[in-house]
C-alpha positions as CSV (number, residue, x, y, z in Angstrom):
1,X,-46.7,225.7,-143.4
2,X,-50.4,225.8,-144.0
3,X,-53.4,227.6,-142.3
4,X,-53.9,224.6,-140.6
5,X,-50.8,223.7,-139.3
6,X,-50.4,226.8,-138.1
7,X,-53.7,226.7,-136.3
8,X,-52.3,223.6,-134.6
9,X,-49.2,225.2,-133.6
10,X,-51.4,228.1,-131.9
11,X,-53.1,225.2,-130.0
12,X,-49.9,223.4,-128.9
13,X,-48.5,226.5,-127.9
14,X,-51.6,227.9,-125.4
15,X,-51.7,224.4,-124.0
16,X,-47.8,224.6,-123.3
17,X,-48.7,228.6,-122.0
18,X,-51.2,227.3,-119.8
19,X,-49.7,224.7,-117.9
20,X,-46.1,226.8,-117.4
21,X,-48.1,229.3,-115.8
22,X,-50.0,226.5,-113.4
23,X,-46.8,224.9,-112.3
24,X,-44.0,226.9,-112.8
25,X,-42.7,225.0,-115.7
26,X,-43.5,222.3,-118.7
27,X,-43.6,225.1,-121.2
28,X,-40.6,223.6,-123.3
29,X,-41.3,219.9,-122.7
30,X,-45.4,220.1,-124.0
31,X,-44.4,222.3,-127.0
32,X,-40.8,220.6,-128.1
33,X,-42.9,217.2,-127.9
34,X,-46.1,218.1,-129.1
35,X,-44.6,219.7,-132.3
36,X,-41.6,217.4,-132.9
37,X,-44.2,214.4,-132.6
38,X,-46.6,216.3,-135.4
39,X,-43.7,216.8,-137.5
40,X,-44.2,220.3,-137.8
41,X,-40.8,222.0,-137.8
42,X,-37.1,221.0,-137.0
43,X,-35.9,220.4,-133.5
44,X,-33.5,222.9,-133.9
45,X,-35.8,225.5,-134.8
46,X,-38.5,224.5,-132.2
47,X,-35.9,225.0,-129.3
48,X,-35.1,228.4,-130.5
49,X,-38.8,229.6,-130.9
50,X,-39.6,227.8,-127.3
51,X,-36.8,230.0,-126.0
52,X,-38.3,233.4,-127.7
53,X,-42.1,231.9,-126.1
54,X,-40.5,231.3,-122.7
55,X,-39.7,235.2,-122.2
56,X,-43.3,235.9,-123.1
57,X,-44.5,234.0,-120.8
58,X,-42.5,235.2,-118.0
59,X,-43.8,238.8,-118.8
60,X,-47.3,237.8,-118.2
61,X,-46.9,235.0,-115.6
62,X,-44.8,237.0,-113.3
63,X,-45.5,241.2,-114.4
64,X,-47.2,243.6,-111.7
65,X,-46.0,243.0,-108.2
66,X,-42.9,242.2,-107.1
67,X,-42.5,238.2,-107.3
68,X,-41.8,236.3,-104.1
69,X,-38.2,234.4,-104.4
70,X,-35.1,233.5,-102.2
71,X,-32.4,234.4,-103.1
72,X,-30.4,231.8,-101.2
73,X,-31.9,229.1,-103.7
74,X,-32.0,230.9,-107.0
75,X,-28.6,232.1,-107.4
76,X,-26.7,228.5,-107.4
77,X,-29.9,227.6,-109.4
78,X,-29.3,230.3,-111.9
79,X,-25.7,231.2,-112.2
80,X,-24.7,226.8,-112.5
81,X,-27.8,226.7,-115.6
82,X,-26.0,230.0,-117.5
83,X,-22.9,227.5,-118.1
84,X,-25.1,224.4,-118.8
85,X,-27.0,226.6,-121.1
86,X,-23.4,227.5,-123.1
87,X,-22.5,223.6,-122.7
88,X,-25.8,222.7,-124.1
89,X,-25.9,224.8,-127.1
90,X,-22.6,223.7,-127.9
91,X,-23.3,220.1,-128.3
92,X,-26.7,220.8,-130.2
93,X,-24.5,222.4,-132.8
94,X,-22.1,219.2,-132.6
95,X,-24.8,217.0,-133.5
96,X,-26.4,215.7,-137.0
97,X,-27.2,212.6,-139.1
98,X,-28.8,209.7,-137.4
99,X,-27.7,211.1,-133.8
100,X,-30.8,213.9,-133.9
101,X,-33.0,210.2,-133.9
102,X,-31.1,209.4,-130.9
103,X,-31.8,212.9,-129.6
104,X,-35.7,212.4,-130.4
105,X,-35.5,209.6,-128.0
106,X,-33.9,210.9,-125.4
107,X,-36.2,213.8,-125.2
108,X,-39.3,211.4,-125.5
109,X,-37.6,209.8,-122.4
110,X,-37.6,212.8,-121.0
111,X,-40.6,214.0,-121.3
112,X,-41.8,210.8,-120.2
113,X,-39.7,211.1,-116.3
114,X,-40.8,214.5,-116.2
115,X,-44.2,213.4,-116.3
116,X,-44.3,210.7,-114.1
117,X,-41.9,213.4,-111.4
118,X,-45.3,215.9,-111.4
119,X,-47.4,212.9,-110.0
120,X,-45.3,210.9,-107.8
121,X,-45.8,212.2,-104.2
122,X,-42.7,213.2,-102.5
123,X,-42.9,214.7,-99.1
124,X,-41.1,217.7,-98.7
125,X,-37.5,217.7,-96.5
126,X,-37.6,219.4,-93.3
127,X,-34.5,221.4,-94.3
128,X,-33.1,223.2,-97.4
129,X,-30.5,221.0,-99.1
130,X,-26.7,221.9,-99.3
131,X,-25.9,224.5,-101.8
132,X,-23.8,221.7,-103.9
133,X,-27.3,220.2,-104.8
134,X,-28.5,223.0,-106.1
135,X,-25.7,224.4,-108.1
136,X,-25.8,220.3,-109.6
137,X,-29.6,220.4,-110.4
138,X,-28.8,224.2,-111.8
139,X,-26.3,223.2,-113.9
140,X,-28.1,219.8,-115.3
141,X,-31.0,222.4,-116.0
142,X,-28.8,224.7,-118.1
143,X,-27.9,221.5,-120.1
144,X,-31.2,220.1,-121.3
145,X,-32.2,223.9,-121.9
146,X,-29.1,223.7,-124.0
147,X,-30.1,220.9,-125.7
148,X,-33.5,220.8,-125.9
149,X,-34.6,224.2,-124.6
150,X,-36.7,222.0,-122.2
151,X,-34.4,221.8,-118.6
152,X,-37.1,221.5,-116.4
153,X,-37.0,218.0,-114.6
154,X,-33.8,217.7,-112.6
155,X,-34.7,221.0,-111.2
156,X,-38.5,220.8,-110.5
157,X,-37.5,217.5,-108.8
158,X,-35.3,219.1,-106.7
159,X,-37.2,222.1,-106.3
160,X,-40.7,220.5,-105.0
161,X,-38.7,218.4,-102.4
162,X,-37.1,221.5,-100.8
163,X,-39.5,222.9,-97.5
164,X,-40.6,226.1,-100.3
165,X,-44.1,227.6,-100.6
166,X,-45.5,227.0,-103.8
167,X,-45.2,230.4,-105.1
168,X,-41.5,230.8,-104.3
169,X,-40.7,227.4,-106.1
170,X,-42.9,228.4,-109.4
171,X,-41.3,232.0,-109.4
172,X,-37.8,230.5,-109.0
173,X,-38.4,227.9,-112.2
174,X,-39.8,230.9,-114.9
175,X,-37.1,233.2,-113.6
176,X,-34.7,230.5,-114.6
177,X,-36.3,229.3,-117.5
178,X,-36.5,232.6,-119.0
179,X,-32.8,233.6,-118.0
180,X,-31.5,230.2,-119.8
181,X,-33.6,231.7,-122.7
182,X,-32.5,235.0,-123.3
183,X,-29.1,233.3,-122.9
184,X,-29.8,230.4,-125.3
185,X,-30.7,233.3,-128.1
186,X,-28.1,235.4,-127.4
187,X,-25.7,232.5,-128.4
188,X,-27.9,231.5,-131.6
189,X,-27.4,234.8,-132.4
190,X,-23.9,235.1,-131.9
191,X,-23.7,232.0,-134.2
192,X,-25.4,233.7,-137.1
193,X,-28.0,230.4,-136.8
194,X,-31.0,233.1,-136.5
195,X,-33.9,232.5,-139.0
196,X,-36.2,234.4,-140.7
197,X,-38.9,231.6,-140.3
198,X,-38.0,231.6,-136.6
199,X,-38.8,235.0,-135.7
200,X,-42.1,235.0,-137.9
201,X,-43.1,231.7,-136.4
202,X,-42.7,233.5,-132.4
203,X,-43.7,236.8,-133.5
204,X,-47.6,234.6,-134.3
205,X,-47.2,233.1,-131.0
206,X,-46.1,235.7,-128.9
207,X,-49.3,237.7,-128.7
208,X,-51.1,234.1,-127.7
209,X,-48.3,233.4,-125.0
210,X,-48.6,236.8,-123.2
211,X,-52.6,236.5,-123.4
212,X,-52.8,233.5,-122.2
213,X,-50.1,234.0,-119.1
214,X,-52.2,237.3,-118.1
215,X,-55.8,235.3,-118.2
216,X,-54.2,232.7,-116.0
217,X,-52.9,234.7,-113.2
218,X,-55.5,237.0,-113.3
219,X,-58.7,234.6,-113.8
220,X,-56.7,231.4,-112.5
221,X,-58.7,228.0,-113.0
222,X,-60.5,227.0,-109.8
223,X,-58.6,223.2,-109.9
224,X,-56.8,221.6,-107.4
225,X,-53.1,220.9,-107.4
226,X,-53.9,217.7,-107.7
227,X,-55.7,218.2,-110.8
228,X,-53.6,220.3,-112.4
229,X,-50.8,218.1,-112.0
230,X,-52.8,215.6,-113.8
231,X,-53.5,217.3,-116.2
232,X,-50.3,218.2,-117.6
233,X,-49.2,214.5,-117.0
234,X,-51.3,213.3,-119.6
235,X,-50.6,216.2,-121.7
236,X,-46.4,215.5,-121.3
237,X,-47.1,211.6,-121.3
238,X,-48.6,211.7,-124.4
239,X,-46.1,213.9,-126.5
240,X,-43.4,211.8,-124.9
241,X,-44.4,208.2,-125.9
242,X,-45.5,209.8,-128.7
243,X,-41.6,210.7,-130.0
244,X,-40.3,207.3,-128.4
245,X,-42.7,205.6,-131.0
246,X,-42.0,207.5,-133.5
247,X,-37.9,207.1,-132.8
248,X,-37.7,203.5,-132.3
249,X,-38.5,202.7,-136.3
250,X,-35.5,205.3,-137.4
251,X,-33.3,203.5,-135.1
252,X,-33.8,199.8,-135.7
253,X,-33.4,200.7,-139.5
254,X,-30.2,202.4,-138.7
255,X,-29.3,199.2,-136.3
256,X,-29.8,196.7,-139.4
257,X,-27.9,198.6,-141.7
């Protein structure tokens, strides 16, 4: 990789820093599709660095006091997206050839959803679900971390509808997130799949990722919810069409052969 790319990987990764520490997640989607749509390294690779970046940015979003959660809601959440996580990882490794294109697409679709989800008003239930929901959205949230490192939608849907306070919900999603990460790595480790270029490529971004978390919660952004949501729409809509676009001639060639 040059100095430049490089440089642009800095940049995709403080914009992904920023907005995970605004909402709670994003992190994985913003990088995964800003740097699978540039080209820049292998999806493989990408979802083991984002996992590395992830615990980073839990140090700094949620270090110093003690973070407000409920137990009640993360546990389900976080023990049913330990075994997606294992599931996930699992059929990453089972996949190659022209099914990574198909892969590409479904995460630009992804991306896409978990855009429009961050927008879309949804007024809040009255009551906390049943526990089977969120052991289901846990679990679907293990997968795509699996996957794609990059498990945020089903939960953050399901999250944001549930009668939570704000900082509850966001602690809840990074405490998750960065669970399914250290578990994500401890099975590419166990696989022997561990790169040197991975760890050099995290150890440049970690510094940047635990920076910018700090400067956020300590100086945070005077913007509106509103706002902010917006703002990372356009930032997760634009990666996502970006790798549908970029999919759609690989499989149409692949379709006419």
């Amino acid at each position: 990789m040059s100095l430049q790319v490089h440089l642009i990987f800095l940049c995709c990764v403080a914009l992904a820093t920023v907005a995970q520490s605004l909402t709670g997640f994003a992190f994985g989607l913003i990088l995964m599709g800003l740097v699978a749509s540039l080209h820049m390294v292998p999806l493989s690779e990408v979802a083991v660095v984002i996992s590395i970046l992830t615990l980073g940015n839990a140090m700094g979003t949620l270090g110093g006091p003690k973070p407000q959660l409920d137990r009640a809601v993360l546990m389900p959440v976080l023990l049913s997206s330990l075994l997606g996580v294992s599931l996930g990882v699992w059929g990453l490794e089972a996949l190659s050839g022209s099914q990574l294109t198909w892969l590409r697409l479904l995460l630009g679709i992804l991306i896409v959803a978990a855009s429009l989800m961050l927008v879309v008003q949804n007024k809040p239930k009255k009551r906390l679900s049943r526990q089977p929901s969120f052991w289901l959205a846990g679990g679907l949230c293990g997968l795509l971390n699996g996957l794609f490192s990059s498990g945020g939608p089903p939960i953050v849907y399901h999250l944001y509808r549930q009668p939570l306070g704000y900082e509850i919900i966001r602690n809840t999603l990074i405490t998750v997130f960065s669970a399914n990460a250290a578990t994500r790595l401890g099975l590419v480790v166990a696989q022997g799949q561990m790169q040197m270029s991975t760890l050099l490529l995290s150890a440049e971004a970690l510094p940047l990722v635990v920076l910018v978390s700090w400067l956020v919660r300590r100086y945070p952004p005077k913007l509106s919810p509103r706002t902010v949501r917006w703002l990372v729409f356009v930032l997760m809509a634009l990666a996502g069409v970006s790798l549908i676009w970029d999919s759609v001639p690989g499989l149409l060639a692949a379709t006419s052969a």
